[in-house]
N, C-alpha and C positions, 0 to 999 in steps of 0.2 A: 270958116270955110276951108281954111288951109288946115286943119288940125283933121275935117273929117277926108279932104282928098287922101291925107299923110296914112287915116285908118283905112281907106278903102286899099289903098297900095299893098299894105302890109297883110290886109283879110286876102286881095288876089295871088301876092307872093307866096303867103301861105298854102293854099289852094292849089297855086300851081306844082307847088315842091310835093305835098303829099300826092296828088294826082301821077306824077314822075315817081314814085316812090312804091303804089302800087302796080304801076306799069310794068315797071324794074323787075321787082320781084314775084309778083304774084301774076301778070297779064293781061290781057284784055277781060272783059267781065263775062267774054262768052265761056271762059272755062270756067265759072262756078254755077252753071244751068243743070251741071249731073248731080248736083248737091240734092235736091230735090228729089231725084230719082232712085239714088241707090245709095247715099248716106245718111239719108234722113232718118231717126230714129223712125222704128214700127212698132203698133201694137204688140206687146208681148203676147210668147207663146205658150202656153201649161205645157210644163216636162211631164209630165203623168197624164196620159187620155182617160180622160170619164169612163169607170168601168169596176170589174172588182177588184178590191184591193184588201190581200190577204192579211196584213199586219193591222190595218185599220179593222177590220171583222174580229181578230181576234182578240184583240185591244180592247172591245167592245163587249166583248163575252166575256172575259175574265173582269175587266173592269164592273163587272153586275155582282160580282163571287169576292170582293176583296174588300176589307172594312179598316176604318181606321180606328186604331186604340190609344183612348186618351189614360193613362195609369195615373195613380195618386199614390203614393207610399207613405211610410208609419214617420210619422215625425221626431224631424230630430234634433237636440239640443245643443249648440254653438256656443259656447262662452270666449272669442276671442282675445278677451282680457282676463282670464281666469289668472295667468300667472304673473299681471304686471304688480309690480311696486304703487303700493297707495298713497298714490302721491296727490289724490283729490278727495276731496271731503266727502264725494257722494260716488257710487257703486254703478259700476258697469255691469248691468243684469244679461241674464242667457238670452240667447235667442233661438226660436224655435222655429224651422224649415221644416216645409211638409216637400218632399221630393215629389214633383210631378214631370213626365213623360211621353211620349208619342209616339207610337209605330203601328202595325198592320196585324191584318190577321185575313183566314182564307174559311169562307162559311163553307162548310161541305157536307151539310145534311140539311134538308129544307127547314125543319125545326129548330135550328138556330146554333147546332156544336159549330165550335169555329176553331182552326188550328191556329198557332200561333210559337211565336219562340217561348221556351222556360225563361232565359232571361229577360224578358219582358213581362212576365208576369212575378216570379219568383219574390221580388220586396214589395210587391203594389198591394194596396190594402183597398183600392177602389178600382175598380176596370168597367169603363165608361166604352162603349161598343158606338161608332156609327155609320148608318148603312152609306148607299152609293144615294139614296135618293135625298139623304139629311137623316132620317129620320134615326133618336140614338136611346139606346137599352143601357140600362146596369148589367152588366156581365156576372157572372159565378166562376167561380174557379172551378173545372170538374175533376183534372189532372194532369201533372206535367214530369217529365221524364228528364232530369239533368242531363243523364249521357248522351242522349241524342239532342238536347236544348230544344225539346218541341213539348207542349203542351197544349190542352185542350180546356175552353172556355164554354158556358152557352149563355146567351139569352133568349128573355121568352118572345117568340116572335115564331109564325108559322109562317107556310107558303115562301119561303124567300130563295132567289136564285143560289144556288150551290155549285162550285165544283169539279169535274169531271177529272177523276183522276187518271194522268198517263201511266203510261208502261215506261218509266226512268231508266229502264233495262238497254232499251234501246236506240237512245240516245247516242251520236253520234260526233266526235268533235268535228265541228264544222257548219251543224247543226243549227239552225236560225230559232231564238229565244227571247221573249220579250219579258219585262220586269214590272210590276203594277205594283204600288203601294204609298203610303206617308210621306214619301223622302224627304228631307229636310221639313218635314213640317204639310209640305204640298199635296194634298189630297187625293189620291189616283192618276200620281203621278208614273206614264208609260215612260219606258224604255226597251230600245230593241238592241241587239247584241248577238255572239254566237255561242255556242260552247267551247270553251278555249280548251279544254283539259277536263279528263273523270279522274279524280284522285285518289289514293286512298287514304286512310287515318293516321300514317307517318309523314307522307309530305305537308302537311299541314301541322307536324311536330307532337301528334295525337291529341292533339286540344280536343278533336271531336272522332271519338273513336266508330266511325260509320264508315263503310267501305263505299264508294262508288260515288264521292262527295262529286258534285257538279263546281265547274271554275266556269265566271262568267267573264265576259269585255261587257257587257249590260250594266247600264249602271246602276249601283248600288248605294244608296248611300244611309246616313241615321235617318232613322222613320222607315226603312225599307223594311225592318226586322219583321220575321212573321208573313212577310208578304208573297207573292206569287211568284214562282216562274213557269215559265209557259209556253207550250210550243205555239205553231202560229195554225192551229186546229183549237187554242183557246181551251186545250188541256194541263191541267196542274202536272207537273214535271219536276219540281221541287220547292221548300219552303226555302225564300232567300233568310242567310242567321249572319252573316259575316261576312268582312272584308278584308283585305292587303293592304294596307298604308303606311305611309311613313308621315303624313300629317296630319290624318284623322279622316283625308274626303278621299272621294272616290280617286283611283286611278288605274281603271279598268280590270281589277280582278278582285270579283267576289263571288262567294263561295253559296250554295244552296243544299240542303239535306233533299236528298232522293225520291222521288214521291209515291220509291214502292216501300220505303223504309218510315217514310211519314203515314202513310195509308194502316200500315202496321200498328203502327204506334199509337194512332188514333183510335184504333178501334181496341185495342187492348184499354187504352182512358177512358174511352165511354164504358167500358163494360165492367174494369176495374176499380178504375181512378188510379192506377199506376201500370207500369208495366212488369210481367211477371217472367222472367230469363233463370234461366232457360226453358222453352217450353217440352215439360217432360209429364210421361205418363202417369196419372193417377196409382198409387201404390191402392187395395182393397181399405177401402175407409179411410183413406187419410191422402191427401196431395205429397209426393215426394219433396221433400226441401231441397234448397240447391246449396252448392257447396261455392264458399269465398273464402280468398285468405287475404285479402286487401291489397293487393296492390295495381299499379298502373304501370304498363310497360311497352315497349316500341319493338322493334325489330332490330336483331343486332346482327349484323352485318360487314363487308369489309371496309367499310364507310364510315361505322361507325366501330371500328377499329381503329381505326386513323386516327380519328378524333382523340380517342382513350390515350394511345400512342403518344399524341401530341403534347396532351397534358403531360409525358414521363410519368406515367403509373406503369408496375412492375408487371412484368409476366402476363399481360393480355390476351387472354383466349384466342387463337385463330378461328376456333369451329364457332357456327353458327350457333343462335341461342337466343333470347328475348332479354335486351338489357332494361331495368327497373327503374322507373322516373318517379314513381311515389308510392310512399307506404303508409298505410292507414296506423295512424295511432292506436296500439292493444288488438292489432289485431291478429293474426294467427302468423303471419309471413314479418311482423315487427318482432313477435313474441322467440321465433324462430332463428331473431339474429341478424337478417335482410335491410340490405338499407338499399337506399338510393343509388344509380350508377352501377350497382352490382348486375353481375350476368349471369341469369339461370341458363345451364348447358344442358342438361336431361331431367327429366322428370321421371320414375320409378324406375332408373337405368334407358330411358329413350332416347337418343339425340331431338333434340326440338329445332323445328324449320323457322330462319331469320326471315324468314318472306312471312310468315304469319299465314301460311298455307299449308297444308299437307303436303310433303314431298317422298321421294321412294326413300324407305327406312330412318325417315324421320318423321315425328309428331308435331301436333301446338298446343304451345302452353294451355290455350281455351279451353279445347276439346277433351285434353284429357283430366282436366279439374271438373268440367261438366260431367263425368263418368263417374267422378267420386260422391259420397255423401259426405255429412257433418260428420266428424268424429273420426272420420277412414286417415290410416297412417299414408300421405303421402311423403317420398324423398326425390328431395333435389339436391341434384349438382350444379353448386354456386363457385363462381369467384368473385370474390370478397374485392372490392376496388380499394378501398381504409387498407388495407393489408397487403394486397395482392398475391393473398393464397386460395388456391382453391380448394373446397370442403363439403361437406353432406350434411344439410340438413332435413330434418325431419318436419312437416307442418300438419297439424292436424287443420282441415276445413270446417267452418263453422257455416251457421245461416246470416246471410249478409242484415246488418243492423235495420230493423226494422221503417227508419227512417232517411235507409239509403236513396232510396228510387221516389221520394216525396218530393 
């Protein structure tokens, strides 16, 4: 009996202390009555009212036109112990990797062409096509074009959504753009973004010699290759091919070829199976050849003066001119003396414009090699970077290697 007085003392001391404690602090219980009223959580509200919604529509229409591409490539043989020490009785054999792949492609004809990157198809020896609804083809190779990295595939399949190509022309940075394609594997997978920048074929270091390259914030990622971008009318506006990284994934800029320059492209594959540059008029009875002397080259500039400068090489051109990033083996501009780094400053006594534009009383490299035929004596004024003298060579143009534009 004493033991439960002793608890009941201790259960009301208790009691009384906390009861003083809310008192103290917090008050009588009539101030927690508005709790109910205007702190109490509420039904949540939808940020977006029921209605149209322009990124979702477009989303939906492009997502009908975008296919994923599974590649298969030619296999390859590994011997990782080819060079060890036989220090075991029995033999480590080769081993054989079949490289396989994933990325996108954009159908744009109802019969089944589908554009897509050159690098994606270029080593694949199987190209396995599948729509939006599941259903999947064996692809053909029809043609694909290195320099601009876009190629064209079909399979046989009629009636299918395609397409609609925009005017890339008028494109505006600022511009609202959305990304449909494989990414990492994920199947029509959307993204929205805007037009960060239209660049041209040296800000990107001429990796992709196309003017008017589209830069996205949309993201991009592997498996995106070949795939759409798109305004939000659900118009093709460019083929996404590439990214900016410094660790392989996305970080808000990548790059799209133009979709008046893929529309081009496309339709010279279908008709050709490669694309045919320059387009020039029919000589009587025979197509005109066009004239190449192999190389690959940027715009030189006082930018890239600096550079040259930097390095301590001698006597650096100030005037403008097109400096030379690569020379084709045997070809007419190798055979001529031309290396790397060098800077053509006139072509047949012309000054040549560093913008890669026509300017008043200067030329470009392009245009005026486009003018010549095989065989015609072209002269350039070169400085030599290996030397740093400047000199006159002479290059005769040839017809570019049969096997160039495959």
């Amino acid at each position: 009996m004493k033991k439960f007085i002793s608890y009941l003392a201790v259960f009301c001391l208790g009691f009384i202390v906390c009861a003083w404690v809310i008192l103290t602090f917090y008050g009588p219980p009539n101030r927690f009555a508005g709790i109910s009223e205007s702190h109490a959580p509420r039904p949540s509200v939808g940020f977006v009212k029921p209605g149209p919604n322009v990124v979702r529509d477009a989303a939906k229409k492009v997502s009908q036109y975008v296919v994923n591409i599974d590649t298969v490539g030619r296999p390859i043989t590994l011997n990782p112990f080819a060079d060890f020490p036989d220090f075991f009785p029995f033999k480590f054999g080769p081993e054989e990797i079949i490289p396989r792949g994933q990325a996108s492609g954009v159908v744009f004809t109802p019969d089944g062409y589908i554009l897509t990157n050159n690098h994606v198809v270029e080593d694949a020896q199987k190209l396995i096509v599948t729509l939006e609804n599941g259903k999947q083809y064996n692809a053909k190779l029809v043609g694909r074009d290195p320099r601009t990295d876009l190629a064209v595939i079909k399979i046989d399949a009629k009636g299918l959504k395609y397409a609609t190509f925009g005017d890339s022309s008028s494109l505006q940075v600022g511009d609202w753009v959305i990304a449909v394609g494989s990414a990492l594997g994920f199947k029509g997978t959307v993204t929205v973004g805007v037009v960060s920048a239209i660049r041209r074929a040296e800000d990107i270091g001429n990796k992709l010699p196309v003017e008017g390259i589209i830069q996205t914030d949309a993201a991009i990622n592997r498996g995106n290759s070949g795939g759409a971008l798109a305004d939000l009318n659900g118009n093709l506006v460019g083929i996404n091919t590439a990214i900016a990284t410094p660790s392989g994934g996305n970080v808000g800029i990548g790059f799209a070829i133009p979709s008046n320059v893929a529309k081009k492209v496309a339709e010279q594959l279908v008709k050709h199976g490669r694309v045919e540059r320059p387009y020039v008029a029919p000589q009587p009875g025979q197509q005109r050849p066009r004239a190449w002397i192999g190389i690959a080259y940027s715009g030189y500039t006082a930018e890239e003066r600096a550079i040259l400068e930097g390095y301590g090489l001698r006597n650096v051109p100030k005037e403008e001119g097109v400096i030379v990033r690569e020379v084709v083996a045997n070809s007419p501009a190798a055979k001529a003396g031309i290396e790397p780094e060098d800077v053509i400053l006139k072509i047949n006594g012309k000054p040549i414009s560093g913008s890669l534009k026509p300017e008043p009383r200067k030329v470009t490299l392009a245009a005026e090699i486009r003018k010549a035929k095989p065989g015609d004596r072209i002269t350039l004024e070169v400085w030599h970077a290996r030397t740093g003298k400047r000199g006159t060579v002479v290059v005769r143009p040839v017809e570019p290697p049969a096997d160039l534009f495959r």
